[in-house]
N, C-alpha and C positions, 0 to 999 in steps of 0.2 A: 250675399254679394260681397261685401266687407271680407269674408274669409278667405274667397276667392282671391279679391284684390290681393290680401296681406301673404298670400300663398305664394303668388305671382312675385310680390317684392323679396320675400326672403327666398326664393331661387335666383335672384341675383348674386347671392353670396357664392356659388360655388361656380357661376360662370362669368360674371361681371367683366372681370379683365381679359376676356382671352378673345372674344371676336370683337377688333379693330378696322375701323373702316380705312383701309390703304388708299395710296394713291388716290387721286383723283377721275374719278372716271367721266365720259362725256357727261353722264345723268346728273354724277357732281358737279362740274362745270358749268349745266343749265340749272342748276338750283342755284348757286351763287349769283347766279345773275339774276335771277328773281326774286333776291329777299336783300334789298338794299341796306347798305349802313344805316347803322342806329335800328336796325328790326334785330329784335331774337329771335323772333317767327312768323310765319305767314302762314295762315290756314286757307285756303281756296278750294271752294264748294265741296267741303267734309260733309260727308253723310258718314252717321251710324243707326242699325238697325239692330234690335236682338228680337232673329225671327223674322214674324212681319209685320213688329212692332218698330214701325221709323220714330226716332226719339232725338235725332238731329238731324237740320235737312237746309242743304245747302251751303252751311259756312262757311263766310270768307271774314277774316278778322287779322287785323296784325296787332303784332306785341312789340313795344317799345322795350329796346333793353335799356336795360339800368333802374327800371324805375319798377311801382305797382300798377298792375293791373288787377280789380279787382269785378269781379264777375257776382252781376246782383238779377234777381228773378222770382218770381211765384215757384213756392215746393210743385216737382214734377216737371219745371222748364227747360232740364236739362242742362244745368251748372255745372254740377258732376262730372257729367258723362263729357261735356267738354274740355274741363278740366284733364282730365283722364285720357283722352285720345293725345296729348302733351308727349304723357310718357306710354304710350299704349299698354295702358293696362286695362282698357275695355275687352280688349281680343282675350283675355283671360277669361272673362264669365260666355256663359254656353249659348250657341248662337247669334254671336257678335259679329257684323263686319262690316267695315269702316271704308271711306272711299275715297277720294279725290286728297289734295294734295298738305303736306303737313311739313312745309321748310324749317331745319332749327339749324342753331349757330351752334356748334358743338368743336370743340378742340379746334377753334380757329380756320374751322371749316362749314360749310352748309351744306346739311345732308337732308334729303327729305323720310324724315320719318317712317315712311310705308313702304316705300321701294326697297329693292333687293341692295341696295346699298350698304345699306344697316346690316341686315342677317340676323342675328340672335339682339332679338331686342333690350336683354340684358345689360349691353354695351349701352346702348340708351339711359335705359333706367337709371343706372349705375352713375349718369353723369346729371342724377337730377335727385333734389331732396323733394321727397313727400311728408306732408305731416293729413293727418285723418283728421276728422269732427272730436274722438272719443282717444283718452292717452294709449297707445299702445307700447307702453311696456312689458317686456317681459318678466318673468316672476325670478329674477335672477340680480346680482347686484348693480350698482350703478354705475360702477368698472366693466362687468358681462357685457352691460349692455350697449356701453359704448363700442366694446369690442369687436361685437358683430358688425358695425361698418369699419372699425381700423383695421382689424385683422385680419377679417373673413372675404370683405366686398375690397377693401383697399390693398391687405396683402403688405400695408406696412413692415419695414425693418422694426424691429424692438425698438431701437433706438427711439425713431419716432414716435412709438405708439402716444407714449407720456405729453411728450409738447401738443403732439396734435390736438388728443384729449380736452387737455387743457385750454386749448384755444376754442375749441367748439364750447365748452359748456363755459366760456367766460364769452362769447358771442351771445348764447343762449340768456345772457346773466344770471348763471348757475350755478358759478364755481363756487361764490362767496359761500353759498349754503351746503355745497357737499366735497369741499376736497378734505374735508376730515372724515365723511364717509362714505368712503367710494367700495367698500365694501359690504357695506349694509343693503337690503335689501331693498330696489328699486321702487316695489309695492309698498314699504313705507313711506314715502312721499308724499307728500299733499296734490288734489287733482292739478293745481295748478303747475305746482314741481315736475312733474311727471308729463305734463303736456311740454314744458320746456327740454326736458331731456330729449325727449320726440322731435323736440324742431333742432337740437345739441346732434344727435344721430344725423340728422337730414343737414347740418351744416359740415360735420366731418367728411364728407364727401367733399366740401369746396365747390358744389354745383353749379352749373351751368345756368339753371331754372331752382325757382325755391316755389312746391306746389303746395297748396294752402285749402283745405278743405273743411270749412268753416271751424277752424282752430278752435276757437273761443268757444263754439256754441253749448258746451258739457264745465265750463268755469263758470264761478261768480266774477261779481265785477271787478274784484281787484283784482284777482288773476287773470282775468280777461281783459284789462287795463296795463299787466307788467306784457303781456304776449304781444299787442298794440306796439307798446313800446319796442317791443325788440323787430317788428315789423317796420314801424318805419324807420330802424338805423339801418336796416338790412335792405332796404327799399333803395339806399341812397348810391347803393356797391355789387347789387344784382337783381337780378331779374325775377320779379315775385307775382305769380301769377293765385288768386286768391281766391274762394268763393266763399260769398258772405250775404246771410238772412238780413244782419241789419242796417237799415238806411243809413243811420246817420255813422255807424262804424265805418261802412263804404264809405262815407265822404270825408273822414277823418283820413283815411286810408289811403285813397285812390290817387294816381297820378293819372289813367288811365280808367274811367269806370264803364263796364261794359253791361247793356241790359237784355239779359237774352228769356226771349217768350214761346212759349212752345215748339221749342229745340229753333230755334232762327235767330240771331244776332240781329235786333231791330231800333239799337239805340246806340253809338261810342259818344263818350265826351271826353277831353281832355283838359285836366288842372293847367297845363302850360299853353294851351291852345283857344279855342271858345270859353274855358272855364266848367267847372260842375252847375249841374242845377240845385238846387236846393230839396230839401227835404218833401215840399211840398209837390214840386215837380214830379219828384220822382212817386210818390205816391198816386199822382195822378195817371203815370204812365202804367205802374201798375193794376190799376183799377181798371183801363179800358180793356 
């Protein structure tokens, strides 16, 4: 499934910038007016199936921009897959298809995701950082592999490529440790190095959405403690949609914690609003 996915993102690189959503059309027009300020999206009764396996049924959820969202569940609840219908990359793996409506705020416009709006969902993709569970680097330097989002998917002037660079892997707090070897081999890196390059790539884009799929879970704890940390600076200045095994991580995390049970959204709480529950709550809610 994973290769599928990563198949799907790196064909972004040689279409990304070329199908732009013009004008405004009526369709555009009623999406705006159904995904109010302060939302980056609105999901309304998503169903996905692969097959005649239903594995989300119903969803309706909004995302608060600016802040985390972070997506908690029993393995098989279908985190993932919600995750992933964000940037449609579910329709990638065989037998997928996905339904009802999915508003995002995308270059100062709202377009809903599924509709003919969009077209080459590249244009999508392209305006959202994903990072996986497991580092995916490729076996190339740590210049290469930045390259393939400045060059490839962004299409930068030379000029830029360097500042840009720079600026994503001192987001990532990465520079400190490789701007003396940005030539060196990216598989030299420690797992935790190497997961932040991953989230370095996903912020050179500048995204719209920063998607998070259980980051941490393949770190020990202090790399999984510096990834945290770059989580919530980046929490404060974009829209971070997360999914995450552990409780009490979630509640370090969340602005927004979301609990979804056998593919159905059947819990929100909000840090600025009711408050989180606590660790024991939420234990409970998973047990029933």
């Amino acid at each position: 499934m994973k290769d599928s996915i990563m198949r799907a993102v790196r064909g972004v690189l040689q279409r990304a910038t070329s199908g732009r959503v013009n004008g405004r059309s009526p369709a555009e027009q009623s999406a705006a007016c159904a995904l109010p300020e302060g939302l980056a999206a609105r999901l309304a009764g998503v169903r996905v199936a692969f097959g005649t396996r239903q594995v989300l049924h119903d969803v309706h959820l909004d995302v608060p921009s600016g802040m985390t969202t972070v997506l908690i569940g029993r393995s098989g609840s279908g985190k993932s897959t919600l995750l992933r219908v964000l940037q449609r990359l579910n329709e990638c793996l065989p037998g997928c298809t996905t339904t009802g409506r999915v508003l995002l705020r995308l270059d100062g416009r709202v377009v809903d995701a599924y509709s003919g709006a969009v077209g080459d969902p590249s244009w999508l993709r392209a305006r959202m950082g994903m990072v996986f569970q497991s580092p995916d680097v490729l076996p190339l330097s740590i210049r290469r592999n930045m390259d393939m989002t400045l060059r490839h998917v962004l299409c930068l002037p030379e000029t830029e490529v360097a500042p840009r660079m720079e600026e994503a892997l001192r987001e990532a707090a990465l520079w400190d440790e490789v701007h003396d070897r940005l030539d060196e081999n990216a598989l030299g890196l420690s797992g935790g190095q190497q997961q932040r390059l991953c989230l370095a790539r996903a912020l050179a884009l500048r995204p719209a959405f920063l998607l998070l799929d259980e980051p941490t879970a393949s770190l020990d704890i202090a790399s999984a403690r510096a990834i945290e940390e770059r989580i919530t600076s980046l929490g404060h200045t974009r829209t971070v949609v997360m999914v995450s095994h552990g409780l009490r991580q979630a509640l370090r995390l969340a602005d927004n914690l979301v609990l979804v049970d056998a593919g159905r959204v059947v819990r929100v709480w909000n840090r600025h609003g009711a408050g989180l529950p606590d660790v024991a709550e939420l234990e409970h809610h998973l047990e029933d």
